[in-house]
N, C-alpha and C positions, 0 to 999 in steps of 0.2 A: 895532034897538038892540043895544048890544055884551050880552053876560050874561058871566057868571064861570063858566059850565060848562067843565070839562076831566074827561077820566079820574081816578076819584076815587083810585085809587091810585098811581099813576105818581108823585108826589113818595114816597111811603113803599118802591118798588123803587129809585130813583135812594139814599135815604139807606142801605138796607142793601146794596147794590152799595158804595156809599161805605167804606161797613165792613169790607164785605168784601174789597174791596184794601187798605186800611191794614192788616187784618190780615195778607194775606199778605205785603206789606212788612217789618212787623215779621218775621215770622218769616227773611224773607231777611237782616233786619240781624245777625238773632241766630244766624245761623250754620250755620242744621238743612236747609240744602237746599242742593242743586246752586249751583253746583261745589265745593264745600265735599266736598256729601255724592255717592252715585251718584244718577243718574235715579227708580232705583226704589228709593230711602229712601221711608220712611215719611212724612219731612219735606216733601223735594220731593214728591211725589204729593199731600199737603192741601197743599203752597202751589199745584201746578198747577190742583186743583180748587177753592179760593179765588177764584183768580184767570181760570179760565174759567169756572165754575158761578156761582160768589157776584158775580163783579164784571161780567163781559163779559156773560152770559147775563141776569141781571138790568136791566142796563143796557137792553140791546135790545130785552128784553120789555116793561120799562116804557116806552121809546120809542116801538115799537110799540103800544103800546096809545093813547097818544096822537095819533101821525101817520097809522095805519092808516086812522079816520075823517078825518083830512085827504087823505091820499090818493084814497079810494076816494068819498068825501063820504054814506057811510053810515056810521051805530052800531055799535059791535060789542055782540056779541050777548047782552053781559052785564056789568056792572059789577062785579056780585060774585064775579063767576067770577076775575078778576083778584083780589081777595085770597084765593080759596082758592088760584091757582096759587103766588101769594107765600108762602104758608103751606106747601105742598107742596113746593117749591124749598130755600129754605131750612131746613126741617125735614129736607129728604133731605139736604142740602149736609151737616148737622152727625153725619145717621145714616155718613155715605160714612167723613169725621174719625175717628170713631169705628172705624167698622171697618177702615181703616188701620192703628189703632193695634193693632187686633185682631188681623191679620195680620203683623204686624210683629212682635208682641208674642207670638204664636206661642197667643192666649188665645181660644178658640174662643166662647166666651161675647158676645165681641165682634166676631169675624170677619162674623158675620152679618149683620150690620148694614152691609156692604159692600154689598151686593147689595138688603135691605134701602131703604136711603137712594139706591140708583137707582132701584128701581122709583116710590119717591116721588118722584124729580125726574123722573121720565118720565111719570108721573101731572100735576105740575104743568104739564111741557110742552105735554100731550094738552091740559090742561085749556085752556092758553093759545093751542096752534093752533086750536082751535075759536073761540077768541074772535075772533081775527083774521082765520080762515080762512072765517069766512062771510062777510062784508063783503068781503072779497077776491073771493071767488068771484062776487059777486055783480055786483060792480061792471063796468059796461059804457060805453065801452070801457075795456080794460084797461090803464093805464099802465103806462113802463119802471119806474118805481118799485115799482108793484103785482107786475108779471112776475117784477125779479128779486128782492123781497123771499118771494114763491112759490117761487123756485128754491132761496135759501137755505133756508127752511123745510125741502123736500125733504132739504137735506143735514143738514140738523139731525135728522131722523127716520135716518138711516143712521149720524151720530154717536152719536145714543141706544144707536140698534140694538148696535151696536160697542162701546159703551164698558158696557152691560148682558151684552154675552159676556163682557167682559174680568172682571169683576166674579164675575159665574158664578165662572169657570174658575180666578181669583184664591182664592176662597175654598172650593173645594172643586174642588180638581186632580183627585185620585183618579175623580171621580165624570165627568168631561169627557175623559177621556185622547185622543182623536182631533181635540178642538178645541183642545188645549192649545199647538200652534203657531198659534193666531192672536193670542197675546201679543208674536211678531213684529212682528206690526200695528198698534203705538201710532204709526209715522208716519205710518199711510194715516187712522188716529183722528184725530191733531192736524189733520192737513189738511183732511179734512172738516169740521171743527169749526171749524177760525182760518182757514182757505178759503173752503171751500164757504157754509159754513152763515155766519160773521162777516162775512169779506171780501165776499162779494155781495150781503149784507145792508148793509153798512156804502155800501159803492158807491149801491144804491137810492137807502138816505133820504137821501144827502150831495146826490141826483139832486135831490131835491125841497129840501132845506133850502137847501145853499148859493146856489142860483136866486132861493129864498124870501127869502132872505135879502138879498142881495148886486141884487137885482131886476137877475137875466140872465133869457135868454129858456130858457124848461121845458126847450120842445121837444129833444131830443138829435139826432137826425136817425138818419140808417145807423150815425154813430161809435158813441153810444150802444146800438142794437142789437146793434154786432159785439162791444162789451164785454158786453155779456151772454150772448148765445150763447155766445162763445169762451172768455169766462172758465166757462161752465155744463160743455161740452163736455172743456172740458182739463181743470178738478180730478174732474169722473165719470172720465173715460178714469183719471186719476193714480191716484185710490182704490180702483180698479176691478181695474184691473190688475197694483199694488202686491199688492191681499190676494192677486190670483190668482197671482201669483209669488210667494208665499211657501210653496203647496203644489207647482207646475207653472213651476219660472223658466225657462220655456225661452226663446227668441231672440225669438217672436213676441210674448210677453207683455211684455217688459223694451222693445221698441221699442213697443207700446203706449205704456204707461208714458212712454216718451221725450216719445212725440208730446202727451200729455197734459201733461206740463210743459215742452215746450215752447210749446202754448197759452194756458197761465196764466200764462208770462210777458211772452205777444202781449196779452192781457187788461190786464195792470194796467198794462204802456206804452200800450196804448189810453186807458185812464182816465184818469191822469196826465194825457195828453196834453189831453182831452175838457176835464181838471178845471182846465187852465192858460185853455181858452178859455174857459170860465165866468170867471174872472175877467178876462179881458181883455175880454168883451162885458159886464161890469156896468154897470148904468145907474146904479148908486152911487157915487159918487166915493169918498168914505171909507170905507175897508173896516175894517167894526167888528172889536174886540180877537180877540173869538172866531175872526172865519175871516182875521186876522192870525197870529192862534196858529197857524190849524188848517195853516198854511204846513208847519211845521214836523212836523206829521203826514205829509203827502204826501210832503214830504220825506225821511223815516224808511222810508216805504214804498218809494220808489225807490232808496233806497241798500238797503234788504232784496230787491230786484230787480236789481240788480248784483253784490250777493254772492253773490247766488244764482246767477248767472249765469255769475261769474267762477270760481265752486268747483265748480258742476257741468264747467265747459270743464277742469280741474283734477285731477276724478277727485273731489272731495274733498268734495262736500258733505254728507254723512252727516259729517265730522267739524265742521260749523260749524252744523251743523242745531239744536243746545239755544241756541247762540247767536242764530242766525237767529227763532227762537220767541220766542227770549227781545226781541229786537228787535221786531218785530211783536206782541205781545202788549202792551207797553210805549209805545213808538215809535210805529206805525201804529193800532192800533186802541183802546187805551189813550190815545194823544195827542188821537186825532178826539174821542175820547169825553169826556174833562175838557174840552176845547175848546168844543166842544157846549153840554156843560151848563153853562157861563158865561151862554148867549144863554139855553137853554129852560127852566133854573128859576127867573128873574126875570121872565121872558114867563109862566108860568104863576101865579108868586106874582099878576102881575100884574093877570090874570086874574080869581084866586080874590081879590081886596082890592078892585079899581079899574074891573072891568070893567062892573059894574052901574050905577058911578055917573057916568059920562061926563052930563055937561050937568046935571048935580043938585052939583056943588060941586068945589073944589080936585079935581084929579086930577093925578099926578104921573104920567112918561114912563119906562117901560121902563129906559133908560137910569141915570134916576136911583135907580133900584134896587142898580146897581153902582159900584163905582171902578176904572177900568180902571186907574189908580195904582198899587191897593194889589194889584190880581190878577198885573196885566206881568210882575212880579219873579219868580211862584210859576212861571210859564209859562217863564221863562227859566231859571231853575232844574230845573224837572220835566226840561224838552229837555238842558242840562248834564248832568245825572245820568245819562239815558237813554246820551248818546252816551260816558260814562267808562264806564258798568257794560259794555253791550255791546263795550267793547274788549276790557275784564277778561275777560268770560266768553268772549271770540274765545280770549283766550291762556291762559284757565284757572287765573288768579288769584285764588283765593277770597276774600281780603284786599281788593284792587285792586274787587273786585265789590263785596263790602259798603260800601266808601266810596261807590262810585255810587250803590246803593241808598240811601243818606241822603239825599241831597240830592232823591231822587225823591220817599222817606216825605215829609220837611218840608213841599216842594213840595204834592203830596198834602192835607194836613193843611190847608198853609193856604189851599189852594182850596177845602175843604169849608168851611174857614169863610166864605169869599166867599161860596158859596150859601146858607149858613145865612141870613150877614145878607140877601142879595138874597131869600131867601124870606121873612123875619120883617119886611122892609122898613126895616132897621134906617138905612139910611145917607137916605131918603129922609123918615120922620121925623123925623131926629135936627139934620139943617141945610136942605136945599137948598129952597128957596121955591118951588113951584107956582103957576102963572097960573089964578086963578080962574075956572071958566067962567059965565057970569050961568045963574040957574035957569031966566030966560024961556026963553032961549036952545034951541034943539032938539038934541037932541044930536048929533055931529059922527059922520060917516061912518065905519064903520071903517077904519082902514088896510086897505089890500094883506095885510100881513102877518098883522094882528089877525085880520082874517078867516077865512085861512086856518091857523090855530093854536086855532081853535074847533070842537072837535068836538061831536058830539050827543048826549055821555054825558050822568049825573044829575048835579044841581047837589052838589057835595062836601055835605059836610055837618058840617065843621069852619069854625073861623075862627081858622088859624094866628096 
């Protein structure tokens, strides 16, 4: 019989992730960050970290914590370890804020609190890869999902690493002087973090969801392997080589380097390519809103793989590089992400309302949880915004950018209220009739889907 167990926190990281991008939003409308401002304003730097600490990073972890046990079809190793990592994340995300301002502001009282509010987000992380990482470990045989969710991890531990030097060295120069050129290094930092650690991460669960979803076959074969090794292989060689050319740039490191992004861009035309089969061998004729939408993420990604391709052939990609971030952060992994949780937070409200009561009275469908009506618009909207801002910020129009960014916030906004209602159950109370199931009656099989969307955590112990 179905139960209503999920990850008891995983809706409360999806809502503050929520937050956490509208907030960096806002601050992009209001003017205080790149291109407006430089790279290393005070501004940009809390919207960067908003937007990869508070929104992206949260995101994944509360995903993870939900999918891990569907993947691996073990518990993770603690339920409440997730809200102390939530606690730890966040509480570091606002001490980082803080000491931005403290650096900037030239006020050492506050400076601290830089380095400070990473050790706490690195504490949350720790906290978090244990949770994940023994279930992972454990699990036999090991799936492509498992492996390259493993691999990201990996690079998530050398992000930390990297963005804990920079912090250091940020806030007490004098005391670092011999490590002080590895502040060169924010691009071999973003990549490991929107690469290594997001993008092979992001790849995994789409391995497991869009299959899940869309009922294509799991299995990946060789393609799916060569996408992960290659894409594994090319962004270590990129990051690897990158920091080591910043103290030793001699011939043989910078053709490293080469060869490393030239792999990661064999990597993600593999996927692409892997991700087009998946939908052309689905056994679902109608392909739900969500990976309708999620079109238009992949899409972002392969036009962020042609820029990339065409500027590096160019000489030029260090000067389209804040743009290319800013497209991928947005675009690619921002798209997948609202996309996503269209399908997983009415599948979980679902859960947590409906999933006890199969064959004991009225039960309403998934489906009627959402209005694909009233979401379509926010989706065509968010993809709009995404594709004017990053022109803007191609040609360095601060102006031209902020008008993008609006139409993203809105967007944004009024997606979060889709979930709200799909999690409060507001649209499937409020009109659409349910087909009564008789009490005699036994209860009906789980789906495919339901099944696999139940993990072995403790029963929540709210009733949103």
């Amino acid at each position: 019989m179905i139960t209503n167990r999920l990850s008891r926190w995983t809706p409360h990281f999806f809502a503050s992730a929520l937050v956490n991008f509208i907030g960096a939003e806002m601050l992009m409308l209001a003017g205080v960050t790149w291109p407006a401002h430089a790279l290393g304003a005070a501004g940009t730097l809390i919207t960067i970290h908003l937007l990869v600490i508070g929104w992206l990073l949260l995101l994944v972890l509360g995903a993870l914590f939900q999918f891990v046990p569907v993947m691996t079809t073990l518990p993770l190793a603690s339920q409440t370890a997730a809200l102390a990592c939530l606690v730890a994340v966040e509480g570091g995300l606002l001490g980082m804020i803080a000491g931005f301002l403290g650096v900037a502001g030239g006020t050492p009282r506050l400076a601290w609190l830089l380095p400070a509010g990473g050790g706490a987000v690195t504490i949350g992380i720790a906290i978090a890869l244990w949770n994940v990482g023994v279930p992972l470990a454990r699990a036999r045989p090991s799936s492509l999902p498992g492996r390259m969710v493993m691999t990201g991890i990996a690079f998530l531990v050398a992000t930390v690493t990297l963005g804990l030097l920079f912090a250091a060295v940020l806030s007490a120069p004098a005391a670092m002087p011999r490590l002080t050129p590895i502040l060169a290094g924010v691009g071999e930092h973003a990549l490991s973090g929107l690469g290594g650690w997001f993008t092979l991460t992001a790849m995994g669960v789409s391995y497991k969801l869009l299959p899940m979803f869309m009922l294509a076959p799991e299995e990946r074969g060789a393609l799916g392997r060569g996408v992960h090794l290659v894409g594994a292989m090319g962004f270590a060689l990129a990051v690897v080589a990158g920091l080591a050319a910043i103290w030793r740039p001699i011939a043989i490191v910078i053709d490293i380097q080469r060869i490393g992004d030239v792999a990661i861009g064999l990597a993600v035309a593999l996927y692409l390519w892997d991700v087009r089969r998946i939908y052309r061998e689905r056994r679902r004729t109608a392909i739900e809103l969500h990976n309708r939408a999620a079109i238009g993420a992949f899409a972002f990604l392969g036009v962020a793989l042609a820029s990339a391709a065409i500027a590096a052939a160019a000489h030029r990609l260090g000067a389209i590089a804040p743009a290319l971030a800013f497209l991928i952060v947005f675009g690619w992994l921002g798209g997948l992400g609202i996309t996503q949780l269209y399908k997983i937070v009415p599948f979980l409200a679902w859960l947590v309302r409906y999933g006890g009561r199969l064959g004991r009275g009225p039960v309403p469908r998934v489906q009627d949880l959402v209005r694909d009506r009233a979401a379509l618009p926010w989706f065509i909207v968010y993809g709009a915004g995404v594709s004017i801002a990053t022109v803007a910020a191609l040609m360095r129009w601060p102006t031209a950018f902020r008008i993008g960014v609006a139409p993203i916030a809105v967007a944004t906004i009024g997606l979060a209220v889709e979930y709200w209602r799909a999690w409060h159950a507001t649209y499937a109370d409020a009109s659409r009739p349910v087909k009564p199931v008789p009490p005699a009656m036994p209860a009906p099989p789980a789906s495919r889907e339901t099944s696999l969307l139940i993990n072995r955590g403790d029963r929540p112990r709210w009733n949103p």
